[in-house]
C-alpha positions, 0 to 999 in steps of 0.5 A: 500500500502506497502512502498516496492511498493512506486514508485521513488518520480521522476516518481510519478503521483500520488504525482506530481498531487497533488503538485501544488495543495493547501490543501484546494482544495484538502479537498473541492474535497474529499467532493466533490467526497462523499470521506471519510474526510482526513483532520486531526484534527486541533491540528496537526498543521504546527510548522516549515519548508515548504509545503510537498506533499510526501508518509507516512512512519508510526510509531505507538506510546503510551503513557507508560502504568504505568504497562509495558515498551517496552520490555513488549510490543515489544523489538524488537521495541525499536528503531522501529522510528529510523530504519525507519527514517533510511529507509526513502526514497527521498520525504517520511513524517515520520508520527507518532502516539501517542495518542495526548499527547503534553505533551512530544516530540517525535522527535528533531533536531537530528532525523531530520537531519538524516531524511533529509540525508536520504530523508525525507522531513518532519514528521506528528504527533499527539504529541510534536516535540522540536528543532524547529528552529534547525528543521526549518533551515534544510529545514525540515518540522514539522506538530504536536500537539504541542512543549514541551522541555519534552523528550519523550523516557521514555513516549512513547512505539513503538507498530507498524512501516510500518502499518495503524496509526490513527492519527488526526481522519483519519487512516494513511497508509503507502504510502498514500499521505500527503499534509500539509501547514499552513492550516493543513494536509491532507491524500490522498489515492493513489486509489483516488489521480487522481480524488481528483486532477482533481477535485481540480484543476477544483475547483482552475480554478473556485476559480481564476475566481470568486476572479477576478470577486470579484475584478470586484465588482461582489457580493459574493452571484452571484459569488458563484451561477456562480462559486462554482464547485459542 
């Protein structure tokens, strides 16, 4: 699905059925459903800011080869990840690709606030982030690898904007829906997001009765017999 198609994020049934939702029902209904894994590798992780819910925009990223720069890969994407923080669209996660080298940033406090202007409500990489709290105080979200102060814009080449990423393990495409918390994040493609949520939710209702009954004495190996949605 291309960005150009993205529904308005206002009538969006398919990120507002997954909103109230947790991330761990989300993953548990996708293994459920037989759904292929979405759930990135645990390195990407919630660094600063709020739970996000929203649609990829995506930047694909490598670490410089020692025998090229950019302008030998694609000069006219040298600013590939600033054109589209620029087109972000209200309630999109910028996601970013790097091949899991933390070892240098890729996005700052900067970038944040222009993504924030424009809409954005948080960023998805495999890489570093830095400006942390300057990051955190904007109200904007910030799921990575790690934090490194090392700027990154003489590590990184841009190969591709607005097309499939691998990121975490799991193929990232623009406009699939990303749902990160304190848990980790998880990708959701939209031709699944109905059933992935009716599902969650049925898991969620029985998760609740089954912690009541907990709280009642009930054993957790009976709870599980009467309660686990299968």
């Amino acid at each position: 699905m291309t960005n150009a198609h993205a529904p308005d994020r206002a009538s969006d049934i398919f990120v507002s059925a997954l909103e109230p939702l947790s991330i761990t029902v989300i993953v548990d209904a996708m293994y459920q459903l037989g759904l292929a894994e979405g759930a990135l590798a645990p390195n990407v992780r919630h660094v600063t800011g709020p739970r996000i819910v929203g649609r990829a925009r995506t930047v694909d990223r490598a670490v410089m080869p020692r025998n090229a720069a950019q302008k030998d890969i694609d000069p006219d994407l040298g600013l590939g990840i600033y054109e589209v923080i620029d087109s972000l669209k209200p309630g999109e996660v910028l996601v970013v690709s790097g091949e899991g080298d933390a070892s240098y940033s890729t996005f700052g406090d900067n970038m944040a606030l222009r993504s924030k202007i424009a809409g954005g409500i948080g960023i998805v990489t495999d890489v570093a982030v830095r400006d942390t709290a300057e990051i955190g105080e904007l109200g904007f979200a910030a799921f990575a690898g790690g934090v490194s102060v090392r700027p990154g814009q003489f590590r990184f080449i841009t190969r591709s904007i607005n097309q499939p990423v691998i990121l975490g393990g799991v193929r990232v495409r623009p406009g699939d829906i990303v749902v990160g918390d304190r848990d980790g994040v998880v990708v959701v493609p939209e031709e699944h997001a109905l059933a992935v949520a009716e599902r969650a939710t049925a898991i969620e209702t029985a998760e609740k009765q089954k912690q009541a009954s907990l709280h009642d004495g009930m054993k957790i190996t009976e709870a599980v017999r009467k309660y686990n949605v299968r």
